[in-house]
ZATIMI-971858 format. One record per residue (C-alpha): residue in three letters; x, y negated, z. Coordinates in nm, 4 decimals. Each point is the difference from the previous one (the first is absolute). Example, Ala and Ser with C-alpha at 12.3 -4.5 7.8 and 13.67 -1.06 7.14 Angstrom:
+------+----------+----------+----------+
! resn !        u !        v !        w !
+------+----------+----------+----------+
!  ala !   1.2300 !   0.4500 !   0.7800 !
!  ser !   0.1370 !  -0.3440 !  -0.0660 !
+------+----------+----------+----------+
***
This chain:
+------+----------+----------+----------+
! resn !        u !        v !        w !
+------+----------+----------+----------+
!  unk !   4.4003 !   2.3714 !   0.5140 !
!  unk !  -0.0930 !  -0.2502 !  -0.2797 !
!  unk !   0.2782 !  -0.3442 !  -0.0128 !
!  unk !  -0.3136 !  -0.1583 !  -0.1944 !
!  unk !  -0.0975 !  -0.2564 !   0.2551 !
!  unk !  -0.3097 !  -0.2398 !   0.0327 !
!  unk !  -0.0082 !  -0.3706 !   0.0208 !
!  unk !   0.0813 !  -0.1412 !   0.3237 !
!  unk !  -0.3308 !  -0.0456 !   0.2140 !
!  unk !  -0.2093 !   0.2692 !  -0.1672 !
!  unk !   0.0852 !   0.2821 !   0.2479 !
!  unk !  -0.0998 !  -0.2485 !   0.3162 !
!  unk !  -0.3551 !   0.0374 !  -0.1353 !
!  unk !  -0.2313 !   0.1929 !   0.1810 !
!  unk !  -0.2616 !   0.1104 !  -0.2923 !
!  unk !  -0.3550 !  -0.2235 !   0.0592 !
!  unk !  -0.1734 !   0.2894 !   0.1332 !
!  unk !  -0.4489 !  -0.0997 !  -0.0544 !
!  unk !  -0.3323 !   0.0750 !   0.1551 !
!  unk !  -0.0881 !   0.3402 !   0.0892 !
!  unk !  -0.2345 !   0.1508 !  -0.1661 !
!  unk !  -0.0802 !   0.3541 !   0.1398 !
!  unk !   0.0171 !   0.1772 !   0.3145 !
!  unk !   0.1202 !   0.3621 !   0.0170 !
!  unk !  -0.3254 !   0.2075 !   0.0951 !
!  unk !  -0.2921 !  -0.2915 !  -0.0137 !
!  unk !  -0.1919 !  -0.0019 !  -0.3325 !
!  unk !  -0.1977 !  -0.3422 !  -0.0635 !
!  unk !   0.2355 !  -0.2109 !   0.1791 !
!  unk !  -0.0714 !  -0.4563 !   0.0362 !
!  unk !   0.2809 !  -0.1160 !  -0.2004 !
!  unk !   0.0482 !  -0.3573 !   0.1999 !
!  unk !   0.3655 !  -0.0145 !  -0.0232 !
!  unk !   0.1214 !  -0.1867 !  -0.3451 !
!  unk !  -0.2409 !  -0.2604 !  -0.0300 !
!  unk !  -0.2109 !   0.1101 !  -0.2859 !
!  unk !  -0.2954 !  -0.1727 !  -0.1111 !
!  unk !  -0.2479 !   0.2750 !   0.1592 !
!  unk !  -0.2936 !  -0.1004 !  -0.2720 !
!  unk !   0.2144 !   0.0419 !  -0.2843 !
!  unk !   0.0818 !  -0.1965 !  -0.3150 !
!  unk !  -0.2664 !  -0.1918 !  -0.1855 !
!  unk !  -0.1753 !   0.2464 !  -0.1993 !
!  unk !   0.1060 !  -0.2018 !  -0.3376 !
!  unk !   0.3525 !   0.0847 !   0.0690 !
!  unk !  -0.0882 !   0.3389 !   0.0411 !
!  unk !  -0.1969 !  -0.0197 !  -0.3690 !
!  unk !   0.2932 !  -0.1852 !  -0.1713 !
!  unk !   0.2578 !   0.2714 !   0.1239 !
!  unk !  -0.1985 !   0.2726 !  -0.1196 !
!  unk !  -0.0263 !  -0.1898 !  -0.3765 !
!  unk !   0.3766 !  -0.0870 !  -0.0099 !
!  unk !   0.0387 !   0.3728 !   0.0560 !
!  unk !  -0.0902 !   0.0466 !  -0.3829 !
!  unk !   0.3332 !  -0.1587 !  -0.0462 !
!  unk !   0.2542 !   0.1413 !   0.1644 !
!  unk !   0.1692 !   0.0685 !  -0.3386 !
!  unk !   0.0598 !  -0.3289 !  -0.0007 !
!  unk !   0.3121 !  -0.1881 !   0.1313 !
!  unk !  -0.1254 !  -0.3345 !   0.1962 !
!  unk !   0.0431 !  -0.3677 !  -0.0431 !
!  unk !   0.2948 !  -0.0826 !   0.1718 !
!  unk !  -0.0522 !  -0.3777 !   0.0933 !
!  unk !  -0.3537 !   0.0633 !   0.1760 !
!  unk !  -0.1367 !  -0.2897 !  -0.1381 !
!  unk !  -0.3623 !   0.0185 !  -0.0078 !
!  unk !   0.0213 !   0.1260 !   0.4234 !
!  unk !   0.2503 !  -0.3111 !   0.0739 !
!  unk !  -0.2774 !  -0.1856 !  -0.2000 !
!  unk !  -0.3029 !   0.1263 !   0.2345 !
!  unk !   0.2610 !  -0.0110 !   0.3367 !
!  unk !   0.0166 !  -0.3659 !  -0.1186 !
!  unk !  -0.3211 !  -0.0925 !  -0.0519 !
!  unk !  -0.1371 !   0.1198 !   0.2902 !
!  unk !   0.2805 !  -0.1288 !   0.2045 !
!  unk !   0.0361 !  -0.3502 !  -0.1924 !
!  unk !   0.3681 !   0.0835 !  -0.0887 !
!  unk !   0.2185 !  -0.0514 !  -0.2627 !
!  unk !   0.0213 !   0.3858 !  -0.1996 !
!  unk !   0.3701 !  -0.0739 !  -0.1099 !
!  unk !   0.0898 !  -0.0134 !   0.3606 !
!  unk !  -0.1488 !   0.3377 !   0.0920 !
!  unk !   0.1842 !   0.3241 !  -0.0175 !
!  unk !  -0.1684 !   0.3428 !   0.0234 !
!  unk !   0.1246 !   0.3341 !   0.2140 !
!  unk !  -0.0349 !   0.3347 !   0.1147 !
!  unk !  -0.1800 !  -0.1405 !   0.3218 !
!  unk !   0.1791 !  -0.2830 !   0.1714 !
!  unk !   0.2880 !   0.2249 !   0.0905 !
!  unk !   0.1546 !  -0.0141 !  -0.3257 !
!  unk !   0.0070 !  -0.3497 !  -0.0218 !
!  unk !   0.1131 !  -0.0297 !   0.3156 !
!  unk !   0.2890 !   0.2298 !  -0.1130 !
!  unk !   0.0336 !  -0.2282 !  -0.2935 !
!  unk !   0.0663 !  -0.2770 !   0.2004 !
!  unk !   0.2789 !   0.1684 !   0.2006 !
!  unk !   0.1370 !   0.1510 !  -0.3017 !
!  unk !   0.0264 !  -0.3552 !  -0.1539 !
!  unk !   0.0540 !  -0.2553 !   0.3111 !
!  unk !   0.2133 !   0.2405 !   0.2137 !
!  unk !   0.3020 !   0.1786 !   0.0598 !
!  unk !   0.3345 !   0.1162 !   0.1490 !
!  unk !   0.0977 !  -0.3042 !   0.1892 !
!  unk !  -0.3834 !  -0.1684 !   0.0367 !
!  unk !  -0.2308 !   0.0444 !   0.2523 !
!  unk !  -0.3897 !   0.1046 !   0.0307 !
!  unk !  -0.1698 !  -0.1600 !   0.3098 !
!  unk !  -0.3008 !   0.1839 !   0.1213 !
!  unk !  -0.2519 !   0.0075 !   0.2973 !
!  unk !   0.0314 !   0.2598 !   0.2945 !
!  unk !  -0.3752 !   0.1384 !  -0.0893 !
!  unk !   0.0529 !  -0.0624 !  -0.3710 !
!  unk !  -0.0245 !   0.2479 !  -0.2819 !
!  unk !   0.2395 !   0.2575 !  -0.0404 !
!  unk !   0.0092 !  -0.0352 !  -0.3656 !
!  unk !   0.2367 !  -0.3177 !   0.0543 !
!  unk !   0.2593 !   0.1867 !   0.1592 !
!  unk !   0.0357 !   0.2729 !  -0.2301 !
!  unk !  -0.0225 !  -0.2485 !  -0.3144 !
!  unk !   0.2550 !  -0.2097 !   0.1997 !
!  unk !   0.2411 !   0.3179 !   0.0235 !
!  unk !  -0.0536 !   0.1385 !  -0.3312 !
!  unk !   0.1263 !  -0.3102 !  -0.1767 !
!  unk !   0.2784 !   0.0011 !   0.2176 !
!  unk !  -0.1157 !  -0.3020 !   0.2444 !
!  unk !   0.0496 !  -0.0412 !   0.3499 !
!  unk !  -0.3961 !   0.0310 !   0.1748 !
!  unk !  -0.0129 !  -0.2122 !   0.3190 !
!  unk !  -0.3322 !   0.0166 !   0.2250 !
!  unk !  -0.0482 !  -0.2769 !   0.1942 !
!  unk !  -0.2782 !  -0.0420 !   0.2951 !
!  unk !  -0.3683 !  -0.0704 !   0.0335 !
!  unk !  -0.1810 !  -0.1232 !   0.2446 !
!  unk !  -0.2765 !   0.1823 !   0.1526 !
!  unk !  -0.0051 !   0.2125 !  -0.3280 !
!  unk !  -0.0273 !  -0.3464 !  -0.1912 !
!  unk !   0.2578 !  -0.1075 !  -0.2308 !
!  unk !   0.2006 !  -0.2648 !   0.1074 !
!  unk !   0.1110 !  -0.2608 !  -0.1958 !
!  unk !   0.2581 !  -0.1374 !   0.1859 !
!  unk !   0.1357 !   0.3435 !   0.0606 !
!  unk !   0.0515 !  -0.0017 !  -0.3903 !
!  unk !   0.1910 !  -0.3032 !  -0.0645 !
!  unk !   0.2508 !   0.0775 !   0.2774 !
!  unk !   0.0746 !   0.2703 !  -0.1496 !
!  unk !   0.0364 !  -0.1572 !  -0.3625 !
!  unk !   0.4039 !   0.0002 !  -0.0688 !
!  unk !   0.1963 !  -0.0925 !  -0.3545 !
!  unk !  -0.0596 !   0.4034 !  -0.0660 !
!  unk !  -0.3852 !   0.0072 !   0.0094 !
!  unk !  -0.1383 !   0.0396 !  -0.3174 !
!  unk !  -0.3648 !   0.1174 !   0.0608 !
!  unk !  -0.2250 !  -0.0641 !   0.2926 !
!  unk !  -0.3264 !   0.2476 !  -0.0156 !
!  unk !  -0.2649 !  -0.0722 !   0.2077 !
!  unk !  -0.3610 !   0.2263 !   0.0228 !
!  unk !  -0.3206 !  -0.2639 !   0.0398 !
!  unk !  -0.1851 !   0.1925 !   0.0909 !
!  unk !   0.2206 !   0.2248 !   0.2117 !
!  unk !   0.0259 !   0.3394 !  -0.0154 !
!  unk !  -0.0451 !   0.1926 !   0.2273 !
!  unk !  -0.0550 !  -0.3015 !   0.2573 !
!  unk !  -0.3052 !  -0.1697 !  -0.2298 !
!  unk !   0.0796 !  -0.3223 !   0.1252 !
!  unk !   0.0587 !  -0.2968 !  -0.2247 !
!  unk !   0.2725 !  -0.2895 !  -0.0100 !
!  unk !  -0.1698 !  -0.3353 !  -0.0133 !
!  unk !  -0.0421 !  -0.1937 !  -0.3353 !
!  unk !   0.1951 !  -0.3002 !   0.1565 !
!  unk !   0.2428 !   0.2656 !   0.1328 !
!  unk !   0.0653 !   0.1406 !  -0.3563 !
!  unk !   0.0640 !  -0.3651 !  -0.1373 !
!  unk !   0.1918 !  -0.0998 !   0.2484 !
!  unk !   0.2612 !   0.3523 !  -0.0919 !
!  unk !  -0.0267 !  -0.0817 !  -0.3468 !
!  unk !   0.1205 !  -0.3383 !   0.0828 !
!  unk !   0.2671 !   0.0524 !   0.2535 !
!  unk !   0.1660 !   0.3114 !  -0.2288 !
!  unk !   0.2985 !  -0.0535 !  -0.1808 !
!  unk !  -0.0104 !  -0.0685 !  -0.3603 !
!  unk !   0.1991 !   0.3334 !  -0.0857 !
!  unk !  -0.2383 !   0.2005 !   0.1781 !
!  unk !  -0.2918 !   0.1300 !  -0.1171 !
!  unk !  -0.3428 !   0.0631 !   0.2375 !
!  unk !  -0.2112 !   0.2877 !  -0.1344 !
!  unk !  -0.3440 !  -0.0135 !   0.1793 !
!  unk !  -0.1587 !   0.3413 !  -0.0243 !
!  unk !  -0.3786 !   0.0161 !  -0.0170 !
!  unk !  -0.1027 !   0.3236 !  -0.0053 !
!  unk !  -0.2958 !  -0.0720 !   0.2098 !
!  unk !  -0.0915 !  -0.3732 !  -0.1625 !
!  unk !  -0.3467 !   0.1266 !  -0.0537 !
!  unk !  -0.1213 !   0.0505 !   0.3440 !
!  unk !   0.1123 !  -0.3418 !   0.0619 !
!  unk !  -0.3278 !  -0.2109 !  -0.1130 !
!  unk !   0.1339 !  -0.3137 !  -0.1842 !
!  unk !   0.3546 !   0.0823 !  -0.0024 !
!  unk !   0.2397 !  -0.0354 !  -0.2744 !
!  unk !   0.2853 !   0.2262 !   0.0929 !
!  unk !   0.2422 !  -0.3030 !  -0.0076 !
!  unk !  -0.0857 !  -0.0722 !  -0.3901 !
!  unk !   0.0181 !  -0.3474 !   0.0685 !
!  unk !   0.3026 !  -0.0038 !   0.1386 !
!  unk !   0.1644 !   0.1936 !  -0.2781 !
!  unk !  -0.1545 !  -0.2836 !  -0.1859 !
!  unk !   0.2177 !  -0.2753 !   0.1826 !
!  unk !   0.2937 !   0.1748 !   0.0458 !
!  unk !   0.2484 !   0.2368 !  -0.2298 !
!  unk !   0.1284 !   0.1806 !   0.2840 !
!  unk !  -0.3691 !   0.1562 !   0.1170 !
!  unk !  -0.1315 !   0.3013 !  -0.1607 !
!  unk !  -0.2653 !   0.2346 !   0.0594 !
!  unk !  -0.1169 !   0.3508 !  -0.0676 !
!  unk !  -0.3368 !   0.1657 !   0.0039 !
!  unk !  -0.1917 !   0.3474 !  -0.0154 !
!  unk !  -0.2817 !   0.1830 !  -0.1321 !
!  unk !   0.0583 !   0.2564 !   0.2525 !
!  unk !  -0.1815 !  -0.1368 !   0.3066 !
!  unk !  -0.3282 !  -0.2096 !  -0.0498 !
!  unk !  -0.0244 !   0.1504 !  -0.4001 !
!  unk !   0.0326 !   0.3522 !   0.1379 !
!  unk !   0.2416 !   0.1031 !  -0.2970 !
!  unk !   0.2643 !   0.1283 !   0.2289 !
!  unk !   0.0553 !   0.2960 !  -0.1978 !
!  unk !   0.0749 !  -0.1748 !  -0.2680 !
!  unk !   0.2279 !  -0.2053 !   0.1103 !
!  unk !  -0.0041 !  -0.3558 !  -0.1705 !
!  unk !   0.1603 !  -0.3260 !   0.1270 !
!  unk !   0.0792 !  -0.3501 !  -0.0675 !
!  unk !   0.2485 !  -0.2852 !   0.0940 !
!  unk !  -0.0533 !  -0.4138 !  -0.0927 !
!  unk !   0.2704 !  -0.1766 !   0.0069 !
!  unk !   0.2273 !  -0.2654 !  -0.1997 !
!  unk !   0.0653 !   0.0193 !  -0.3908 !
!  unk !   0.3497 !   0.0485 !   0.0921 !
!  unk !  -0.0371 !   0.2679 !   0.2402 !
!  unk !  -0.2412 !   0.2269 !  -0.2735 !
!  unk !   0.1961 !  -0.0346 !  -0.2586 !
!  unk !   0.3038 !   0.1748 !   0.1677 !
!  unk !  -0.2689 !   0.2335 !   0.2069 !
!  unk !  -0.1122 !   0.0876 !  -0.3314 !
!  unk !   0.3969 !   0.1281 !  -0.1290 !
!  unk !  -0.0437 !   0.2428 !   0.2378 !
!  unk !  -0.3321 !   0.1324 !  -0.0594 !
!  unk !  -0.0588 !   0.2988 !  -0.1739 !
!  unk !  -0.1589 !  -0.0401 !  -0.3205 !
!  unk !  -0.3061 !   0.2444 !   0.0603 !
!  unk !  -0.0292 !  -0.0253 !   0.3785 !
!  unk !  -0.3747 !  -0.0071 !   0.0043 !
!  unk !  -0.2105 !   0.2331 !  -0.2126 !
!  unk !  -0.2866 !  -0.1521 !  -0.2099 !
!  unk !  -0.2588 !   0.2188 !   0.2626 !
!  unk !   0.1992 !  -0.2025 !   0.2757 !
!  unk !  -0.0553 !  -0.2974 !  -0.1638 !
!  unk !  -0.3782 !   0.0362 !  -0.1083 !
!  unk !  -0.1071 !   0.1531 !   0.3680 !
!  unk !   0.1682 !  -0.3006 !   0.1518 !
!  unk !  -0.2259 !  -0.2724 !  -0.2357 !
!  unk !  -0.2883 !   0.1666 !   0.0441 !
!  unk !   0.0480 !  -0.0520 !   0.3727 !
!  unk !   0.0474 !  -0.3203 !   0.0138 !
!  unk !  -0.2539 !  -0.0721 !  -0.1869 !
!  unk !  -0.2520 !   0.1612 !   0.2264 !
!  unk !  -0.0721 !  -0.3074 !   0.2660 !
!  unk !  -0.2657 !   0.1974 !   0.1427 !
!  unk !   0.1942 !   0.3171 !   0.1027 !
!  unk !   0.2134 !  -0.2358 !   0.1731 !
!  unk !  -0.2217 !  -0.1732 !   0.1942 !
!  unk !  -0.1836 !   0.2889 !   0.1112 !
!  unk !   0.3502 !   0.1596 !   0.1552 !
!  unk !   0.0652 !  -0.3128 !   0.1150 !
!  unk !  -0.3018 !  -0.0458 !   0.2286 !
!  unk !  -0.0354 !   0.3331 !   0.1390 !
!  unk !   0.4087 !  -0.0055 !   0.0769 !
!  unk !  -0.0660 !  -0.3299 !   0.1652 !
!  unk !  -0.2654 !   0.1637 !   0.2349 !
!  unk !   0.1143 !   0.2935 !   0.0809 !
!  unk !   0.3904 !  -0.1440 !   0.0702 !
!  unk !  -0.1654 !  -0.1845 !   0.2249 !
!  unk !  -0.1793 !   0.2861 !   0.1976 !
!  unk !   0.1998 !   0.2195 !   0.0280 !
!  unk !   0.2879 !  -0.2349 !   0.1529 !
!  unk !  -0.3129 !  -0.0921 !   0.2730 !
!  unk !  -0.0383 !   0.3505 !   0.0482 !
!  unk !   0.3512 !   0.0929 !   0.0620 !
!  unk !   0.0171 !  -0.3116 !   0.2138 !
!  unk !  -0.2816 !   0.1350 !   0.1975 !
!  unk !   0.2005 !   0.2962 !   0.0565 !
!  unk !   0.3211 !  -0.1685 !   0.1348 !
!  unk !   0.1751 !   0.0381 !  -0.3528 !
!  unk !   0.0331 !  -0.4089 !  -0.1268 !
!  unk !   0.0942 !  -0.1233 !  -0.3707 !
!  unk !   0.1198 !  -0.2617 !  -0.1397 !
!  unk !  -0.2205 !  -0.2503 !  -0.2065 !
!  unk !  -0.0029 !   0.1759 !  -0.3412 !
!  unk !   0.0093 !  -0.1615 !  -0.3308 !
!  unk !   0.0607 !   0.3540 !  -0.2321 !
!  unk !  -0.2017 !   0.3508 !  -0.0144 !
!  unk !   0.1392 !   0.1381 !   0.3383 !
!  unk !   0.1113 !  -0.0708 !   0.3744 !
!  unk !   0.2696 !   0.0828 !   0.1558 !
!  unk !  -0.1675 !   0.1876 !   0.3483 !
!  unk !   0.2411 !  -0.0773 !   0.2962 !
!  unk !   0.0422 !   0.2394 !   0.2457 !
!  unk !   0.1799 !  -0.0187 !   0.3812 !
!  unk !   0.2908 !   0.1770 !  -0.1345 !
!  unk !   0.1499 !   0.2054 !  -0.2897 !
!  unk !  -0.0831 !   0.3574 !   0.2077 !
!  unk !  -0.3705 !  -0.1249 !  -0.0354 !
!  unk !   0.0001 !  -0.1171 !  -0.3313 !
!  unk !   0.1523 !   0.3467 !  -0.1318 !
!  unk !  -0.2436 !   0.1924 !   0.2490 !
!  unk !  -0.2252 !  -0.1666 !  -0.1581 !
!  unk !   0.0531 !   0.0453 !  -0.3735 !
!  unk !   0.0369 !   0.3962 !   0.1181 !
!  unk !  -0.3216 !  -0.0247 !   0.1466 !
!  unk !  -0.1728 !  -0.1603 !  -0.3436 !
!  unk !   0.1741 !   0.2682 !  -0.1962 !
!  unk !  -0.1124 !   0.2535 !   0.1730 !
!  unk !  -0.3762 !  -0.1264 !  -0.0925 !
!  unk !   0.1248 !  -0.0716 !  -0.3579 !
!  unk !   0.0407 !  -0.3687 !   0.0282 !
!  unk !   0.3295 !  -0.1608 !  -0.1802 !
!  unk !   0.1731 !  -0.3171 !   0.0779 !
!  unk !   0.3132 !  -0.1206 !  -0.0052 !
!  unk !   0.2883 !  -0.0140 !   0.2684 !
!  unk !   0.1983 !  -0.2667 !  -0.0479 !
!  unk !   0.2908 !   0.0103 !   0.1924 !
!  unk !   0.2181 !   0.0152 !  -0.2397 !
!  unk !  -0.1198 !  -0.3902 !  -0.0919 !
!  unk !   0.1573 !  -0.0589 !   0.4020 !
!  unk !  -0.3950 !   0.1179 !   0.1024 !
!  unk !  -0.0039 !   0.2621 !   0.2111 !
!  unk !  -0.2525 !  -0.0317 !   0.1996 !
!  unk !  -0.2598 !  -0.0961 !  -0.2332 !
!  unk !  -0.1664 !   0.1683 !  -0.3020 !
!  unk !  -0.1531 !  -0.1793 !  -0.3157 !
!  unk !  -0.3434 !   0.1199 !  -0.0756 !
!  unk !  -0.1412 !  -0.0922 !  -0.3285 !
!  unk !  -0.3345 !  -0.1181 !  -0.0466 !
!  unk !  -0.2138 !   0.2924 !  -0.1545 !
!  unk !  -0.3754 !   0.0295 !  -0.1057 !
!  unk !  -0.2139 !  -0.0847 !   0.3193 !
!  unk !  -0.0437 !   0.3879 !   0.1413 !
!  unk !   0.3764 !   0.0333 !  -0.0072 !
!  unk !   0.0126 !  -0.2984 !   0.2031 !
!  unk !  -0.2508 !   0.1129 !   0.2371 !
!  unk !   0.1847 !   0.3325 !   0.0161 !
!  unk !   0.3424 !  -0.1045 !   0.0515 !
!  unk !  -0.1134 !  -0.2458 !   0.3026 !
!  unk !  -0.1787 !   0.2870 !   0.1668 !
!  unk !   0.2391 !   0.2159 !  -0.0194 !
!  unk !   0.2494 !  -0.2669 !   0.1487 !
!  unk !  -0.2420 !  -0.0483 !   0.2562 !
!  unk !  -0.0105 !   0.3917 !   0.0704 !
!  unk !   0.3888 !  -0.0257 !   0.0216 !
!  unk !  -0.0104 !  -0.3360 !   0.2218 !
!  unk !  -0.2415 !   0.1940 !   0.2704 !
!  unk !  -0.3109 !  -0.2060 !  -0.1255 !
!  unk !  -0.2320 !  -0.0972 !  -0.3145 !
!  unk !  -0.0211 !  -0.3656 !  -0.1071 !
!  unk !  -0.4226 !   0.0557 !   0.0299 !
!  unk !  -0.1056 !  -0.3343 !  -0.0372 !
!  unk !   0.2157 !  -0.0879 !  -0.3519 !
!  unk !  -0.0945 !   0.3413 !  -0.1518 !
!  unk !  -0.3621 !  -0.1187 !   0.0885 !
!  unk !   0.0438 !  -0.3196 !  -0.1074 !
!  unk !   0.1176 !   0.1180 !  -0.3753 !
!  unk !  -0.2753 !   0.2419 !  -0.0217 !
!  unk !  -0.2438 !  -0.2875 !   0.1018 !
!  unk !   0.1385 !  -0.1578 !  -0.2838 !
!  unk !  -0.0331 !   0.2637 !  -0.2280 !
!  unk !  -0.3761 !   0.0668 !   0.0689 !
!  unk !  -0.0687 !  -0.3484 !  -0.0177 !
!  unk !   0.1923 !  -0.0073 !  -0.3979 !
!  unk !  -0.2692 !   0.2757 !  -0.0741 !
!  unk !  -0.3023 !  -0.1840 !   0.1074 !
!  unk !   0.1118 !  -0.2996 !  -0.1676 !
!  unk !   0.0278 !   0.2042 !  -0.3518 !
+------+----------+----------+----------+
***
């Protein structure tokens, strides 16, 4: 057997394991189980990948200056203070890499994302979960668990997978009440469902110990492609950046992710129609006996009476090639996040939970085909 040992921490990590995507037997399956943008990225992504594909012989920029330009103007933010990733994860990783280690701590939520953890352990840090409340973070919860160790405090606003949302006030009053030596990293992976929220920008703004990431995977439907962002202090970039690998984005990376920002109207569009039918389907579950939580991202999180249920369940949607996600391994087991797809997938995964539940939520399935018919007529 091999002496050549790992760094302390590494082998506690159980590997992030993501949405399924197939089920062994069922052709044409409903992919609802890794919150993807079900309509796509904007078609002028789509066009600028394809022309940056002409260059591929060609190394990229390595300071992505002209997509930390168009992050910043659309965002009103400083483009020096902006760093660019392979999706948020990496700069999350960054940020452990840089701010943690043996002998600090990482302070997490119970339902938070699992990412944290295993950043936390592969630079070496101690991870500590603390409680939420009713699947709400809990401020309080946080800064009693704040010791001289803590070095980062991550917090999902959005949540995922609860889609609940800390307060504004609440945020500002944990920026205020941390430490000085500890830094708060608000991740806003789902900022864009969230109509006139700024993912904590401002507080970044007022204080050097805030920072905040951001994705192109979720409302920009550029998962695949996996691009990412953080804001944060001068300071805090400029040793983020020492890390960073010189060519971490390609130049089709780079170009898809302009294009998409650029396209307001893309946006808009999945906006509205992820609005609506979030909100059906949680009254149609509801109907059925199966409540949510108030959500602010592109899924809920279905709640069922126990954890037999909610796996009977997910069995049951399988079986009719549905996929969502369990989630007990988030400290959910008895609920299953269900991402918001195109409008039949929503109408097909309620039904089918109604066929599993012993009934069919009639009135909401009416109700969005009303709607529907009346959208025609209107055109």
């Amino acid at each position: 057997m091999t002496k050549i040992e790992p760094q302390p921490g590494i082998m506690q990590i159980k590997p992030y394991v993501g949405g399924a995507s197939s089920v062994e037997g069922v052709a044409n399956v409903i992919k609802l189980s890794s919150n993807e943008n079900p309509f796509g990225p904007s078609p002028d992504a789509i066009e600028a990948f394809q022309r940056a594909g002409r260059e591929l012989h060609r190394y990229p920029n390595t300071d992505h200056a002209s997509l930390r330009a168009a992050i910043g103007e659309l965002h009103k933010l400083d483009p020096d203070r902006i760093i660019c990733g392979v999706g948020s994860d990496e700069v999350i990783t960054f940020l452990c890499q840089c701010y943690s280690g043996p002998g600090t701590e990482v302070i997490y939520t119970e339902h938070g994302f699992s990412m944290y953890r295993i950043s936390a352990l592969a630079a070496g840090a101690t991870p500590v979960k603390v409680p939420e409340r009713e699947r709400m973070v809990d401020v309080d919860e946080i800064l009693k668990a704040v010791t001289e160790q803590t070095s980062l405090v991550f917090v999902t606003n959005p949540g995922n997978p609860t889609g609940t949302m800390v307060s504004q006030a609440e945020l500002a009053r944990l920026a205020r009440e941390l430490p000085d030596h500890v830094l708060l990293v608000l991740d806003g992976a789902y900022v864009e469902y969230v109509d006139g929220f700024d993912g904590g920008a401002r507080l970044v703004n007022k204080y050097d110990n805030v920072f905040m990431t951001r994705t192109f995977s979720k409302m920009y439907g550029l998962g695949g492609l996996r691009i990412g962002w953080g804001y944060g202090a001068a300071e805090v970039i400029d040793v983020l950046n020492r890390v960073r690998g010189p060519f971490n984005l390609s130049m089709a990376q780079q170009a898809a992710a302009e294009a998409a920002l650029q396209d307001r109207d893309h946006v808009a569009r999945c906006l509205s129609e992820n609005t609506r039918l979030r909100s059906w389907l949680a009254e149609a579950l509801a109907e059925l006996g199966v409540p949510s939580d108030t959500s602010c991202a592109n899924f809920i999180l279905a709640r069922f009476a126990s954890a037999e249920e909610a796996t009977d369940c997910n069995a049951f949607l399988q079986e009719q090639g549905i996929i969502v996600r369990m989630v007990a391994g988030y400290g959910l087991p008895h609920c299953l996040r269900i991402t918001i797809g195109d409008e039949a997938s929503c109408r097909r995964v309620a039904h089918m939970i109604g066929r599993f539940k012993g009934g069919v939520p009639g009135s909401k399935l009416m109700l969005l085909e009303e709607d529907r018919l009346d959208d025609e007529a209107a055109s």
